[in-house]
C-alpha positions as CSV (number, residue, x, y, z in Angstrom):
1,X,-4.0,36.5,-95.0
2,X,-6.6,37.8,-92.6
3,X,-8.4,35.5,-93.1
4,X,-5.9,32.7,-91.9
5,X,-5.1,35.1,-88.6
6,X,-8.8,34.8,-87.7
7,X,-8.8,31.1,-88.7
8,X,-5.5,30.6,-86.1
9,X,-7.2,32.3,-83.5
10,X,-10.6,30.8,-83.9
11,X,-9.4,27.1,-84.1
12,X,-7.0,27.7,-81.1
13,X,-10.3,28.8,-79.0
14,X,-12.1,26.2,-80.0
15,X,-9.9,23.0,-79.8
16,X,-8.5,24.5,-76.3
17,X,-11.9,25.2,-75.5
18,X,-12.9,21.4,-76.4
19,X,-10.3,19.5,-74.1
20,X,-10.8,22.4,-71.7
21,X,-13.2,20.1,-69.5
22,X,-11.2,16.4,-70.2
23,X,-7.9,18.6,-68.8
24,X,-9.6,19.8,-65.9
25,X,-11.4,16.4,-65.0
26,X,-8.3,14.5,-65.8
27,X,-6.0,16.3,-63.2
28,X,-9.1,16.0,-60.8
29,X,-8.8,12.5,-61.4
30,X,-4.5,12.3,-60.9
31,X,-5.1,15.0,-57.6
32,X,-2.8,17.1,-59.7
33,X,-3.9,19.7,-57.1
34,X,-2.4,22.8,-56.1
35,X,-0.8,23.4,-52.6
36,X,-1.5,27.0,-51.2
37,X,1.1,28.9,-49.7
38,X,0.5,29.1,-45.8
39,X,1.1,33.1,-45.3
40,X,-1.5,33.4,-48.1
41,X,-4.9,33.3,-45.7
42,X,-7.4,34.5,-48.3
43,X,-6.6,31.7,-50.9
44,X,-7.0,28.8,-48.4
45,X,-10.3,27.8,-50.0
46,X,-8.1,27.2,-53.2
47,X,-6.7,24.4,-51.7
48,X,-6.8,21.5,-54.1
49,X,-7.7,23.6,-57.2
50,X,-6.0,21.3,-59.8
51,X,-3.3,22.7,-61.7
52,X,-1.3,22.4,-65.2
53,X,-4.2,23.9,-67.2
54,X,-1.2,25.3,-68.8
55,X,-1.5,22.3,-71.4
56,X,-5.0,23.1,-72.4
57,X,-3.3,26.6,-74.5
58,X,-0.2,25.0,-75.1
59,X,-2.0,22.5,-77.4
60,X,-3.4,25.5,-79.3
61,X,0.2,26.3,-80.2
62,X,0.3,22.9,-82.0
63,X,-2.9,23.8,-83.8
64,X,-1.5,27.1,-84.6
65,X,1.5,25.4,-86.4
66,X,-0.8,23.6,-88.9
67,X,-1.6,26.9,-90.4
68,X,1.6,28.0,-91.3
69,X,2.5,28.9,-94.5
70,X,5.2,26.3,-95.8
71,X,7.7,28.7,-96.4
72,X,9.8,30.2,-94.1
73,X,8.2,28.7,-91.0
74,X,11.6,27.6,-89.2
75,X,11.7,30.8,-87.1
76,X,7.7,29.9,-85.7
77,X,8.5,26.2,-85.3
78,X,11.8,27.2,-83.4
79,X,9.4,29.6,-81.2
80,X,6.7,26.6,-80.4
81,X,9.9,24.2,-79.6
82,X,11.0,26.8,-77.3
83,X,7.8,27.3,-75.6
84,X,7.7,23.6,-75.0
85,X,11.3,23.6,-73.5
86,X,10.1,26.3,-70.7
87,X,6.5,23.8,-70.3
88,X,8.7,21.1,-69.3
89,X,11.0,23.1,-66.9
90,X,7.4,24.3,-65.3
91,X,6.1,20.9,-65.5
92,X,8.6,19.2,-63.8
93,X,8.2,22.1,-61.3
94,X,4.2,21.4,-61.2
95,X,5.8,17.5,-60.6
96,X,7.3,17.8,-57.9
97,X,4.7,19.8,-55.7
98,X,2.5,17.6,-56.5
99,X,4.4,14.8,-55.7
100,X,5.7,15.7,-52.3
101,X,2.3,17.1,-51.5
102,X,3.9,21.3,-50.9
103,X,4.4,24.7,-52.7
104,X,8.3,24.0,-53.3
105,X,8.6,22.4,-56.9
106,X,12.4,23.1,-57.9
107,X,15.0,24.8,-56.5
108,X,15.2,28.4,-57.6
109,X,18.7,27.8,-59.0
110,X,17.9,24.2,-60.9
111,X,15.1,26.5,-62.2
112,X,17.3,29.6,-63.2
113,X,19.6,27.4,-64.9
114,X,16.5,25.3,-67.3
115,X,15.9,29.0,-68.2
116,X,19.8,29.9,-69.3
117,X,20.0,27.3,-70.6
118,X,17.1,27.7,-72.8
119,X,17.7,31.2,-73.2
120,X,21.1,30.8,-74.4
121,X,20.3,28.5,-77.3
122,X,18.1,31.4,-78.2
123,X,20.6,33.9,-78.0
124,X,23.5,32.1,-79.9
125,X,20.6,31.5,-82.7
126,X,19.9,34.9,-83.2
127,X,23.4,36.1,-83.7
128,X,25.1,33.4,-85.7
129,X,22.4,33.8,-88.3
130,X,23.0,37.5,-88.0
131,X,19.6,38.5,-86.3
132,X,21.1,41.4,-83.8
133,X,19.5,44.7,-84.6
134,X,16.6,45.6,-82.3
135,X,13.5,48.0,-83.5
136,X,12.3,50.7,-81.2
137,X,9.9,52.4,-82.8
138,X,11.2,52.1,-86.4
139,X,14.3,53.1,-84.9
140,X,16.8,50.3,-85.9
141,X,20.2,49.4,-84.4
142,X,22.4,46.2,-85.0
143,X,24.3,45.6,-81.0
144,X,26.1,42.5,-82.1
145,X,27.6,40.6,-79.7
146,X,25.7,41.9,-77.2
147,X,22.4,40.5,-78.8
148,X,24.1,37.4,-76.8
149,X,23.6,39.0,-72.9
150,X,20.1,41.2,-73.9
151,X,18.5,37.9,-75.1
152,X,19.1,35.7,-72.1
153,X,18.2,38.8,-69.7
154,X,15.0,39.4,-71.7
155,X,13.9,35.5,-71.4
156,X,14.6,35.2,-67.6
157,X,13.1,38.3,-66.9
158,X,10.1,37.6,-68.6
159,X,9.8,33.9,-67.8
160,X,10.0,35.0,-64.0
161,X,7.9,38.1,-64.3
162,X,5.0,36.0,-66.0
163,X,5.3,33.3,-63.3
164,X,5.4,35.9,-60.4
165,X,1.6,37.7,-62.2
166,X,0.3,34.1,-61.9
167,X,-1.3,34.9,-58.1
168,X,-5.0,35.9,-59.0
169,X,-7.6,33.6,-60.7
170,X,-7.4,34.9,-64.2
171,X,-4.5,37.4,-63.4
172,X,-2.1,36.1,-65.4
173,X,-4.3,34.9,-68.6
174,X,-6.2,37.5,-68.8
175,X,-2.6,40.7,-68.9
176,X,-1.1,37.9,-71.5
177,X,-3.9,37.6,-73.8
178,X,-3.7,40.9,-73.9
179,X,-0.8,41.5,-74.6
180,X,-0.7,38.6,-77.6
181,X,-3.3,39.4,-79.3
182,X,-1.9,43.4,-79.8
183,X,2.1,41.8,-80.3
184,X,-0.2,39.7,-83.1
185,X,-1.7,42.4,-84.6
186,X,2.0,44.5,-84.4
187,X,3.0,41.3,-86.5
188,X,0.9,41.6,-88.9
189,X,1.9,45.2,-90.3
190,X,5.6,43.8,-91.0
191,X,4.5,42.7,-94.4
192,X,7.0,39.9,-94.3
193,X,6.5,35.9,-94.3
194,X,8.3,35.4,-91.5
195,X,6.3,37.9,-89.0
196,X,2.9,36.4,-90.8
197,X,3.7,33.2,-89.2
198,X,5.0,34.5,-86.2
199,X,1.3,35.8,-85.9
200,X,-0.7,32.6,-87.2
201,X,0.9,31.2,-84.1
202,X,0.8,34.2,-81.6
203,X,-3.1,34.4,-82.6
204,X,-3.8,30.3,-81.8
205,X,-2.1,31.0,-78.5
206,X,-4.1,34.2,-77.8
207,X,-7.4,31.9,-78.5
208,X,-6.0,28.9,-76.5
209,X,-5.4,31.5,-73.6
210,X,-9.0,32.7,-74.4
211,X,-10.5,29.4,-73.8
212,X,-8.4,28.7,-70.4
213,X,-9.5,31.7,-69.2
214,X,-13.4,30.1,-69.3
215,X,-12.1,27.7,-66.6
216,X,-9.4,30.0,-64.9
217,X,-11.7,33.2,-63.9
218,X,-12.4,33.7,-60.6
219,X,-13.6,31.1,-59.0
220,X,-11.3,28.8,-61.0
221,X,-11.8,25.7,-61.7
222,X,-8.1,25.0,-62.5
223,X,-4.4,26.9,-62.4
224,X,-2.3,26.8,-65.1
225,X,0.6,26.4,-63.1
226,X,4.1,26.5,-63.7
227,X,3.7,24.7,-66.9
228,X,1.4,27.1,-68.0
229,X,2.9,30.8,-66.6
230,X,6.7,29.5,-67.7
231,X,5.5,28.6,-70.9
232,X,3.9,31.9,-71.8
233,X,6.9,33.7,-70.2
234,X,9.3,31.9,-72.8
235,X,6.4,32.2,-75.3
236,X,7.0,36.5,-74.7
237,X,10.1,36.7,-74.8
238,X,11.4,34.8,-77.8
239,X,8.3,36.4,-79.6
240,X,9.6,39.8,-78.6
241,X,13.6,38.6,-79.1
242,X,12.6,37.0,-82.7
243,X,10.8,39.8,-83.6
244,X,13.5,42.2,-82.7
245,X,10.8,43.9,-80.3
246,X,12.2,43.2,-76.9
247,X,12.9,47.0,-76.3
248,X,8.7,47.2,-76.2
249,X,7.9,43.9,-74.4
250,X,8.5,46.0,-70.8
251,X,6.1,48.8,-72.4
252,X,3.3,46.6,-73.5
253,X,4.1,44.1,-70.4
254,X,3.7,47.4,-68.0
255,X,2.5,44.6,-65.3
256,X,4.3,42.0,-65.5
257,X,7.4,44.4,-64.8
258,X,5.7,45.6,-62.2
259,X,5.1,42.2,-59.9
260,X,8.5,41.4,-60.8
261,X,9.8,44.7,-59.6
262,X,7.6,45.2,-56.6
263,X,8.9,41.6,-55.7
264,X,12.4,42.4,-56.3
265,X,12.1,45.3,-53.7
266,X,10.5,43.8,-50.9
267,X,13.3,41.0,-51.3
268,X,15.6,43.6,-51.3
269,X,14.3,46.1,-48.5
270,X,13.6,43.1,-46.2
271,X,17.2,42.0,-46.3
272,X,18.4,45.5,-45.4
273,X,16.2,46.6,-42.8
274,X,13.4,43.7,-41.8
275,X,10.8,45.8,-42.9
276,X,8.2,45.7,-45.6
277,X,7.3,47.7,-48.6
278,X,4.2,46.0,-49.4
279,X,2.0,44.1,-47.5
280,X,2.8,41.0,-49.5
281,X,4.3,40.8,-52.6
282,X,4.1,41.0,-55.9
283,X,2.2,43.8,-56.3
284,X,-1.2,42.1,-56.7
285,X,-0.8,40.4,-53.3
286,X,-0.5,43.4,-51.6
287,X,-3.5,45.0,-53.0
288,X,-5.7,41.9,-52.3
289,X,-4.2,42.3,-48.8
290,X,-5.8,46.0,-48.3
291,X,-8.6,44.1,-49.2
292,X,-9.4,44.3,-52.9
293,X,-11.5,41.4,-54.3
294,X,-9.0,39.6,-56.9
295,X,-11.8,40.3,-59.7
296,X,-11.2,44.6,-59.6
297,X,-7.2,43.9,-59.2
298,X,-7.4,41.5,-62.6
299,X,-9.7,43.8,-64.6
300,X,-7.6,46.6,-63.6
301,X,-4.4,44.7,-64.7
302,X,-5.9,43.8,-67.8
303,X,-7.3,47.5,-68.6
304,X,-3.9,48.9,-67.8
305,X,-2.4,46.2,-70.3
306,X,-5.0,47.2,-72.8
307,X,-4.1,50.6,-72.9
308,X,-0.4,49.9,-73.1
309,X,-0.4,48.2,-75.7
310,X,-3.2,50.4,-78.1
311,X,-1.0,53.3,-77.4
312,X,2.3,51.4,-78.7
313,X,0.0,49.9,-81.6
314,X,-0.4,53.2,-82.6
315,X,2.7,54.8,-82.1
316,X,4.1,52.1,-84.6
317,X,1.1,52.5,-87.1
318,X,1.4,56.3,-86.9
């Protein structure tokens, strides 16, 4: 079985890797470029960085299906169809910017519904077939009917907190393929068929991420874009909701809480009293505005990630 984890990860790098450069020359090509927000000065020389690299690891899921055992792969196949569902609410996002030529792609609440909507076909799954205890640490509880309102929380928090990392060249790739590949490896101590599969196709993304991250590293050659950051967003939290996991996700995904919170309380504090907590926000922003080059704030990100999630590995292993 190890064996066909490395496989899933190796082939997901590699084919990613391989129509890496016909993606990136290909939205050259359709000036599927990326418009830079004006209040963001230091990332005006990213004008016209094309975007919706997001495909090149999404097709690494499809590779990542191949390898599936033949039994009891519904729950994976349900997880790469739901992936796909958030791609297309980010694509048609990525769409629409491109279209009009500006930053605004859909409207925040034509984009919050896509995402209950989504996440409510999720959340009905898991409890009429019975899937409502969650595992803390080996600690398991069934909740119900309340499996219903933690699942679509879980999804639109993560989807948003993903999309909200995705600021920094490599920022975003770099924290999630983190993250998968340790949620993979998590997997893989279940012991169950199920959980295998779940990390066949964790591990193809986590090498499809890999290989966008060749392209996506500061300077980058392309964004992922909303197709890209949604996806994996959706791709997180119906891991970690399938899995019965989601009381880790916000452990392992230390940083993606964090832009969304830091974002969350600007909003907030600006309302109230016109003032700011950060210089910009999320989080990242603010640090790049005190002048920290985007490369320190990423590997920093990524480190903190790391460590996050080795310590929860080994809580559960211990």
């Amino acid at each position: 079985m190890v064996i066909k984890y490395l496989l899933s990860g190796l082939f997901g790098l590699l084919f990613s890797a391989l129509i890496a450069p016909f993606v990136v020359y290909l939205c050259k090509r359709l000036k599927c470029s990326q418009s830079i927000l004006h209040y963001v000065d230091k990332h005006k020389s990213k004008e016209g960085t094309p975007t919706m690299g997001g495909i090149i690891f999404l097709i690494s899921l499809l590779v990542g299906v191949c390898f599936l055992l033949p039994e009891n792969r519904f729950l994976s196949l349900f997880l790469v169809v739901v992936t796909l569902g958030y791609a297309l609410l980010g694509f048609l996002d990525d769409f629409i910017k491109i279209h009009y030529h500006h930053n605004e792609g859909l409207k925040p609440y034509q984009k919050i519904i896509g995402q209950f909507g989504l996440s409510l076909i999720v959340a009905l799954y898991l409890y009429f077939s019975g899937r409502t205890s969650l595992n803390f640490f080996g600690l398991v509880f069934d909740i119900g009917v309340f499996i219903i309102p933690l699942v679509i929380l879980v999804l639109i928090a993560t989807t948003n907190s993903v999309n909200l990392t995705d600021g920094l060249d490599g920022l975003a790739g770099s924290v999630s393929f983190v993250y998968l590949l340790f949620f993979g490896i998590l997997l893989t101590t279940f012991g169950n068929a199920e959980m295998s599969n779940l990390a066949i196709v964790t591990f193809s993304l986590c090498g499809g991420v890999l290989a966008f991250l060749l392209f996506n590293v500061f300077p980058a050659k392309i964004f992922m874009g909303d197709t890209g950051s949604l996806a994996l967003g959706g791709f997180i939290g119906t891991l970690a909701v399938f899995s019965s996991l989601e009381l880790i996700l916000p452990i392992m995904g230390i940083m993606f809480v964090l832009s969304a919170v830091s974002d969350i309380l600007q909003v907030w504090h600006f309302k109230r009293t016109h003032r700011r907590i950060f210089l910009m926000a999320p989080l990242h922003h603010h640090f790049e505005a005190k002048g920290i080059h985007e490369n320190r704030i990423v590997c920093v990100y990524t480190l903190i990630t790391l460590t996050m999630s080795v310590l929860t590995l080994v809580i559960y292993l211990v």
